[in-house]
N, C-alpha and C positions, 0 to 999 in steps of 0.2 A: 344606285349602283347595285349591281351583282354580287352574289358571294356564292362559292361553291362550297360547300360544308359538308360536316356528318351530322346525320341526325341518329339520336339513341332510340331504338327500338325495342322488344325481347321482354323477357318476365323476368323480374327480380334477379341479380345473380348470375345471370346468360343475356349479357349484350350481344345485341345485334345492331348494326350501323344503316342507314341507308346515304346515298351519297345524293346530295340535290343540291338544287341551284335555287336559290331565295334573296327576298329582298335583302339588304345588310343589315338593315333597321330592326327586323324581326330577329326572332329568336327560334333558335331551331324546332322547338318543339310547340308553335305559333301552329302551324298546318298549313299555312299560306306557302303552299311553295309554286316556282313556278315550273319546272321540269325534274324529273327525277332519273338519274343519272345512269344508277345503279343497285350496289349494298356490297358487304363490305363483313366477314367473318371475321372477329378477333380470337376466337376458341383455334381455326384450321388454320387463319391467315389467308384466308382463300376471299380475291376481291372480283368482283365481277360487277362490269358498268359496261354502256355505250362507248368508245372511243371516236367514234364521232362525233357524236352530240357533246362529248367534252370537250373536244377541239373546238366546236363552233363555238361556243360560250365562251369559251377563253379567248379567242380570235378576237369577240366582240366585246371585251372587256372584263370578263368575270372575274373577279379574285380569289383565288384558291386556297383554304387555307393550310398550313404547313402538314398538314396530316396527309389532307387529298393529292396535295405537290407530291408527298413520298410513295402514295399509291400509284398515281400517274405514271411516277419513273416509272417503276417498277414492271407498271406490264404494256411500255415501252409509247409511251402518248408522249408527244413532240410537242414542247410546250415555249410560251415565245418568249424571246430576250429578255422582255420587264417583268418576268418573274421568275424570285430568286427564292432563294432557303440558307439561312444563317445552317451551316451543317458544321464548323466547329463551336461547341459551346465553349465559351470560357467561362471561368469560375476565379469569383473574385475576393482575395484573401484580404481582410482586415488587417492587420497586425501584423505586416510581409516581417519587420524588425525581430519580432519575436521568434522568429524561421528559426530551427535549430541549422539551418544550409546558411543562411542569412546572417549567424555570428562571426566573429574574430576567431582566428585559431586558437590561441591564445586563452580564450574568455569561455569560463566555467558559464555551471549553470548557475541561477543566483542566489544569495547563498539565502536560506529558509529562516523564519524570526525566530526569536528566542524562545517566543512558544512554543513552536513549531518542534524544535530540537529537545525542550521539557516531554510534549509527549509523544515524538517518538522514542525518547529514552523510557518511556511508560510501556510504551508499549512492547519495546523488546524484551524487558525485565517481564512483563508478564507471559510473553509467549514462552520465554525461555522456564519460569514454572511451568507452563500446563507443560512443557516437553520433556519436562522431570518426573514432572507424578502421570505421564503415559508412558516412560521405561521403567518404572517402579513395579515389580510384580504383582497383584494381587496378591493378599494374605487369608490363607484356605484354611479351616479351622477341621481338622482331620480325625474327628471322634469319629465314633462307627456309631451308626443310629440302628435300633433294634426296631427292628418290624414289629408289627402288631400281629399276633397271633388269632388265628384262625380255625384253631383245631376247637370242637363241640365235645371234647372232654376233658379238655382245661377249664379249671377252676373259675369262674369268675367272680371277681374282685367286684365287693359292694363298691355303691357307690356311696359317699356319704350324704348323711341327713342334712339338709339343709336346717340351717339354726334361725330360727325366727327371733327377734328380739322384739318385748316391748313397745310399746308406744310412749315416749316419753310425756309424762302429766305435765303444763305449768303448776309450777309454787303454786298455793296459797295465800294472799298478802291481807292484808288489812281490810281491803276496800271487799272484796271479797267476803259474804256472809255465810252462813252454813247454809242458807235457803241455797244458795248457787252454787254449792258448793257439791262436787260429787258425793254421795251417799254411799257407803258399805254397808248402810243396813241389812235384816233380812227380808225378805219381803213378806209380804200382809197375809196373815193366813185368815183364809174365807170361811 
């Protein structure tokens, strides 16, 4: 059997279509085709094929698929009785019950667990702080700060000495001998 398809063409990013007629078995981009139709712009929308050579193949069985059918219409190929196109979709809802269209007039929504109700009460109590402490004014502390002078016949003010301290020794203990012991001797005169 026949199939009249689109094959993808184009570099990365920018499809191009060609429209051809192949076995059904093969796969579009197989190469095996047996007549080439057309092509087919999705950037313009601009479709350009034989309307001939599509009539003939369709005549003698091809089967078109739902893309090539909406091209077909379009620029105006007469296409026969036994081929159609599902052109309303329906869409189908799991859980019609839960429809808020679908309830009792009468009947809320349901009502939320006990958890549920803990923290949204959590949660209002805390929004409601942060919307207290963002009306709360900033509190500006309004000393005057004195500049740093820059006049070169102002006095300048030492800085002070840094105060080095000591190295602190260990003790001396028992185990400790005077040989290891530090010495304050004087040293050896030559």
């Amino acid at each position: 059997m026949l199939a009249i398809r689109m094959q993808r063409t184009g570099r990365h990013g920018h499809a191009m279509f060609r429209m051809i007629v192949q076995d059904a078995r093969r796969t579009p981009t197989s190469g095996n085709i047996v007549a080439l139709l057309g092509s087919y712009d999705p950037h313009t929308k601009t479709a350009v094929f034989d309307k001939e050579k599509a009539s003939y193949y369709l005549e003698h069985g091809a089967q078109p698929s739902d893309r090539v059918i909406f091209l077909m219409k379009s620029q105006g190929v007469k296409l026969p009785s036994w081929v159609s196109i599902d052109t309303k979709k329906t869409a189908t809802i799991r859980n019609q019950s839960k429809l808020r269209r679908n309830r009792p007039a009468g009947e809320a929504a349901p009502a939320p667990k006990v958890e549920d109700e803990v923290s949204a009460e959590a949660e209002t109590t805390t929004s409601a702080d942060t919307v207290e402490d963002v009306t709360e004014p900033p509190v500006v502390d309004a000393t005057p700060v004195e500049e740093p002078t820059t006049d070169p016949t102002a006095e300048a003010t030492p800085e002070p000495e840094a105060v080095v301290e000591p190295e602190a020794t260990a003790p001396q203990t028992d185990e400790t001998t005077a040989e290891t012991a530090p010495t304050t001797e004087e040293p050896l005169e030559k």
